[in-house]
C-alpha positions in Angstrom: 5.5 -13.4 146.3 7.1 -15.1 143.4 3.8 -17.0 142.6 2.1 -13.6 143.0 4.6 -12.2 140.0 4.0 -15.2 138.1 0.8 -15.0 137.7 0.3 -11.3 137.0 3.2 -11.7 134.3 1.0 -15.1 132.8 -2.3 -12.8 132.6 -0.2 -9.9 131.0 0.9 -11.9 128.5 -2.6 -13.7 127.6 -4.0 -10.4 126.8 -1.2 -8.4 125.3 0.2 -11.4 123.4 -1.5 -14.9 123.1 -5.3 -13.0 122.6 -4.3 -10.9 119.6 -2.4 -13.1 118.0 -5.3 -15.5 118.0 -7.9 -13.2 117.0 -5.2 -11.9 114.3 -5.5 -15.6 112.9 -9.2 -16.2 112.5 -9.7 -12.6 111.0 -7.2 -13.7 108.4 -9.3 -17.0 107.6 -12.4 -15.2 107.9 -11.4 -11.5 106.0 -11.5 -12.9 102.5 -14.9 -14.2 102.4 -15.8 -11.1 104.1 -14.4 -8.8 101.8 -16.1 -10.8 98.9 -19.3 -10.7 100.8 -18.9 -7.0 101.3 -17.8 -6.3 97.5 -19.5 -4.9 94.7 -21.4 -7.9 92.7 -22.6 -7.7 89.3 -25.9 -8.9 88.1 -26.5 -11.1 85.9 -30.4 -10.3 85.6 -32.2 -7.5 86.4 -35.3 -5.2 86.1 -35.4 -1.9 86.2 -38.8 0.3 86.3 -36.8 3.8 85.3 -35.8 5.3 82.4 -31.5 5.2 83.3 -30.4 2.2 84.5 -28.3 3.0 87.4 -25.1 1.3 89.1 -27.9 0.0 92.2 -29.5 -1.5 89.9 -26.8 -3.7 87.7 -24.3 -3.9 91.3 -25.2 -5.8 94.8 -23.5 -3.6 97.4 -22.9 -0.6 94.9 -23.1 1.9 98.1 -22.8 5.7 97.5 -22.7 5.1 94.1 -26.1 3.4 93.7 -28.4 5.8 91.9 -25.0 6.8 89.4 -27.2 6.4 85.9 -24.9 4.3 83.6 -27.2 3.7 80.5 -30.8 4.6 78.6 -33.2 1.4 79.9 -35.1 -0.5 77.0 -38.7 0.3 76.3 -41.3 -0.3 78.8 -42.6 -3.8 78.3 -39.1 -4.8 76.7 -35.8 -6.7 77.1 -32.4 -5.9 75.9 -29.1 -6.8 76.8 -25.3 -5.2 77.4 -22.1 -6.6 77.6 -20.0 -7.0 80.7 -17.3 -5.3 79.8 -19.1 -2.0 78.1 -20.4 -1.9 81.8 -17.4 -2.2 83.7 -16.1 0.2 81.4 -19.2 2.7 82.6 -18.6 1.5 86.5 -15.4 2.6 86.5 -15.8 5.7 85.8 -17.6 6.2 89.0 -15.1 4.5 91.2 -16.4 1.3 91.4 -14.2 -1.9 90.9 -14.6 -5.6 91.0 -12.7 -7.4 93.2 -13.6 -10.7 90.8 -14.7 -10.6 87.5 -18.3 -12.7 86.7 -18.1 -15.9 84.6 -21.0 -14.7 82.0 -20.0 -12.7 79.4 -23.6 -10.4 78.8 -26.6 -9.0 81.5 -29.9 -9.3 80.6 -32.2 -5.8 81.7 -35.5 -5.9 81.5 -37.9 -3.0 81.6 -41.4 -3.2 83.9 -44.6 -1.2 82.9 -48.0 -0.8 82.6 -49.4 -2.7 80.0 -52.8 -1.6 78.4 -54.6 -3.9 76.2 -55.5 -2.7 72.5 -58.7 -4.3 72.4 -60.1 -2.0 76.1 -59.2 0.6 73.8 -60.9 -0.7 70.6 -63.6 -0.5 73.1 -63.7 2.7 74.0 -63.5 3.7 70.5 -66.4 1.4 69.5 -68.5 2.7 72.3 -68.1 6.5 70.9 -69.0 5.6 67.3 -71.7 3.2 68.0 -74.3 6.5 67.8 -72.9 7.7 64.4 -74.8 4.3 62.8 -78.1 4.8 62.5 -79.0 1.0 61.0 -77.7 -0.7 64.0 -79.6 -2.7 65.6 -79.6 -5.8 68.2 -77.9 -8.3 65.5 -75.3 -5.8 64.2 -71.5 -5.3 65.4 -69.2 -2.4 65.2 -65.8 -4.1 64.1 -62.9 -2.0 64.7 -59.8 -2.2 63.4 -56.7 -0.5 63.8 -53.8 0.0 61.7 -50.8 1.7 63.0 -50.7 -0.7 66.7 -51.0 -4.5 66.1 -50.1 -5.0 69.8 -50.9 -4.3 73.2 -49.5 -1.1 74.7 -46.4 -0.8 77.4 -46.5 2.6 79.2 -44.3 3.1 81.5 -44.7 1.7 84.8 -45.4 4.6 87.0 -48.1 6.0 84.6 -51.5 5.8 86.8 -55.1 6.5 86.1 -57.2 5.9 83.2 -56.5 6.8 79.9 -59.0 9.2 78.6 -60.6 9.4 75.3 -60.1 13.0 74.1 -60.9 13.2 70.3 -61.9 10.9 68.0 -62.4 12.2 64.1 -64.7 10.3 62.0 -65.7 10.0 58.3 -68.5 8.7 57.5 -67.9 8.2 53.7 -64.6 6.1 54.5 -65.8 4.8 58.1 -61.9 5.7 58.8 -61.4 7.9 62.3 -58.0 9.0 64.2 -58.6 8.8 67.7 -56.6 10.2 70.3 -56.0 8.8 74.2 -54.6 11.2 76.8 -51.5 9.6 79.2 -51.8 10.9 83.0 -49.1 13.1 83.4 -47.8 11.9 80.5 -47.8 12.2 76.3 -50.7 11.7 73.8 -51.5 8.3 72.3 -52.7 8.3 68.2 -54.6 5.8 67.2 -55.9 5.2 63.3 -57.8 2.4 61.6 -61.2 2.3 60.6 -65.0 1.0 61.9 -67.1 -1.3 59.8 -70.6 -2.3 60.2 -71.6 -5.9 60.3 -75.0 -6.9 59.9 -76.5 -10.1 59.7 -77.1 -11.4 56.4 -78.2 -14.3 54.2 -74.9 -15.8 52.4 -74.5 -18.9 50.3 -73.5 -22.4 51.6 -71.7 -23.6 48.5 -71.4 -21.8 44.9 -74.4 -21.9 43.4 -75.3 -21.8 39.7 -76.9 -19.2 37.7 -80.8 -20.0 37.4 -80.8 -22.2 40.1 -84.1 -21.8 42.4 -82.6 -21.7 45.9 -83.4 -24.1 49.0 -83.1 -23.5 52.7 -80.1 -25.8 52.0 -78.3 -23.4 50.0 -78.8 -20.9 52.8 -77.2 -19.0 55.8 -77.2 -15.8 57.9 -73.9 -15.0 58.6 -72.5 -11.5 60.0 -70.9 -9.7 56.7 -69.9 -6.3 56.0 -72.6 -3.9 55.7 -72.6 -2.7 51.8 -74.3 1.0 52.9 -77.3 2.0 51.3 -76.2 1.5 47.8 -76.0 -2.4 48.5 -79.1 -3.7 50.4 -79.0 -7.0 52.0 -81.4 -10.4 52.4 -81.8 -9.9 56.2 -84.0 -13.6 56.4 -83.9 -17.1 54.5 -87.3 -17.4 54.1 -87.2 -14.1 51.8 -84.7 -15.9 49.5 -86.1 -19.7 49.2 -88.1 -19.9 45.8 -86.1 -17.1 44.1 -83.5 -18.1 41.8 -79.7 -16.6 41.5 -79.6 -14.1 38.3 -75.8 -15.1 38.3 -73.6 -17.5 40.1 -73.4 -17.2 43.5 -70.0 -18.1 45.4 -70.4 -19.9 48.8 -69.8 -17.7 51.8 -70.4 -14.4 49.9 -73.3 -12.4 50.8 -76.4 -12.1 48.7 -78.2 -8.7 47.8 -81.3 -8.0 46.5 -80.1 -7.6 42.9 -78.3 -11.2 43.3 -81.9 -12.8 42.9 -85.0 -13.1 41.1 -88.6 -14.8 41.1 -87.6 -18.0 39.1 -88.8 -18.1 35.4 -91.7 -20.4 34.3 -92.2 -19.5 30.7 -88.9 -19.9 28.6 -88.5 -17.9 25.2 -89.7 -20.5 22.2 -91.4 -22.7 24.5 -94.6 -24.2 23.8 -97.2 -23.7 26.8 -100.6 -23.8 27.4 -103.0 -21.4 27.4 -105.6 -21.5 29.9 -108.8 -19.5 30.3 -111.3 -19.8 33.3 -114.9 -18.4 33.3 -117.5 -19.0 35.3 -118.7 -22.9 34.6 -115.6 -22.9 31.1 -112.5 -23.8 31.3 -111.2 -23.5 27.8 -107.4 -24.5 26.6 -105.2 -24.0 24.2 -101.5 -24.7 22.7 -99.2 -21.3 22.4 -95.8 -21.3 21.7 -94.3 -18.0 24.2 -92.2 -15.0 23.0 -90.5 -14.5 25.8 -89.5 -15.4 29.0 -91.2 -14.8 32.0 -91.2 -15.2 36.0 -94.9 -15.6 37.9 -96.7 -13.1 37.6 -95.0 -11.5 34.7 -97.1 -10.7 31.6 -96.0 -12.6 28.6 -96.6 -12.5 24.7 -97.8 -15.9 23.4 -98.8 -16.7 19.4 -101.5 -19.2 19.6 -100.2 -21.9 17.7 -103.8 -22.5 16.1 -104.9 -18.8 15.2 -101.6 -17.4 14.7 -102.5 -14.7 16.2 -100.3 -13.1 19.6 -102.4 -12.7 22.8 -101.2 -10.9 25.7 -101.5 -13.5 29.0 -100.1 -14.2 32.6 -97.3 -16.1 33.4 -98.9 -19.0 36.2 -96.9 -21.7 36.7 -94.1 -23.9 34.9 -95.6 -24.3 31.2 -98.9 -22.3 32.1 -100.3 -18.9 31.2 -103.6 -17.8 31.5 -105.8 -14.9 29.8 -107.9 -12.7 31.5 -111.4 -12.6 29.9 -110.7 -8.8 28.3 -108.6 -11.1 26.2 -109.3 -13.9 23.4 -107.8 -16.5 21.6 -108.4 -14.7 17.9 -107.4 -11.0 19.0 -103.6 -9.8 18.1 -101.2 -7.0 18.4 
């Protein structure tokens, strides 16, 4: 009977006494870590997609008090950063409190979005102004340019869809337009700059001089600024070898029609001979010319012999011929 009491008295006392007391003592090694665990943590990193950053998204384990909008997030596309302290500050107003404080001193927040690239939408411009230009053709490009975006664009990240092209105002005297994207759901992008025509046309390889008779060596095609009506360009090489540059030509600068001309045979003052073909005669003379002249250009000459001046046909380098209306003793 006394071995009976014994032993109920022993299993009392294992449960009621020994049992807590040892689970007592591992919760108290064990409650600590726990509790840290368990406690608010902040952030040193984060990335929000809103426009508030909120105490979820700075705090591990921010509970109720998650969605609790603390500050304005950076742009979309952007990163700024906030002190620890100015965000404690803002925490605990909202109840909630660190059980440690973090050993870095700032928190980096970074904002996610959409980003659209400026040249998709120089494309979309180009596309709608492309039928405005009459004069382009397989060799030509519509360069667009815009001036008040440099960059790519960061919408914000929920913004969905495509963005549409609603207006687009043009002027054709300054090739300048405003054009105007629509956001889904969202605000109106402006965009302004202007649209310039490049055609394909013959420029200079080096600076050439004034006079000079030009070479396929002087020569290139090269896509320039179209100069508009006003300013009509050598669209081909072969229309520009043989002619000679009425001024100096710098290299890499395009060449218009009024840059060149035939090249000149007959120089003012210079002595030349006068030729004169019939049928079975070929008669000659010495002339000294009046002018100058290109190939084909009519020409004064005084025949050195009558004195007299004959009207005649600039030919080649030195030459000049009369047509047989013409003769060596008739003047003006």
């Amino acid at each position: 009977m006394m071995n009976s009491v014994f032993k109920k008295h022993s299993q009392w006392y294992r449960h009621e006494v020994i049992y807590p007391f040892v689970l007592t003592f591992i919760l108290a090694g064990f409650m600590p870590g726990l509790a840290k665990a368990l406690a608010p943590q902040l952030q040193e990193k984060v990335t929000v997609s809103d426009r508030l950053v909120t105490l979820g998204d700075l705090f591990k384990e921010a509970s109720l008090q998650s969605h609790a909008p603390l500050f304005r997030s950076p742009d979309p596309g952007t990163t700024g950063k906030i002190s620890v302290q100015r965000i404690l500050t803002a925490a605990k107003k909202h109840g909630l409190k660190l059980l440690q404080r973090p050993d870095f001193s700032m928190v980096t927040i970074s904002r996610s979005s959409r980003l659209i690239e400026l040249a998709v939408l120089k494309d979309r411009i180009r596309d709608r102004l492309e039928g405005k230009y009459a004069s382009m053709d397989a060799k030509s490009q519509l360069v667009i340019t815009i001036a008040n975006q440099t960059k790519d664009l960061h919408l914000d990240a929920s913004v969905q869809g495509q963005l549409d092209l609603s207006s687009i105002d043009w002027s054709a005297r300054s090739q300048r337009f405003t054009a105007r994207f629509d956001i889904p759901g969202s605000d109106t992008i402006t965009l302004r700059g202007s649209a310039s025509l490049m055609i394909e046309a013959g420029v200079a390889k080096h600076n050439i001089a004034r006079g000079k008779p030009l070479v396929r060596a002087d020569l290139e095609l090269n896509l320039v600024k179209s100069g508009g009506r006003r300013t009509q360009r050598y669209a081909s090489i072969d229309e520009m070898i043989g002619l000679s540059a009425k001024r100096s030509l710098q290299a890499g600068k395009p060449i218009s029609l009024t840059d060149l001309e035939a090249p000149v045979l007959i120089h003012k003052n210079q002595l030349v001979t006068i030729l004169l073909e019939i049928p079975g005669l070929v008669i000659r003379a010495e002339g000294k010319a009046l002018a100058s002249a290109s190939k084909g250009e009519a020409v004064k000459v005084l025949n050195t012999q009558s004195k007299r001046i004959i009207h005649a046909t600039a030919r080649a380098s030195g030459l000049v011929s009369v047509s047989l209306k013409q003769s060596f003793g008739s003047g003006t």
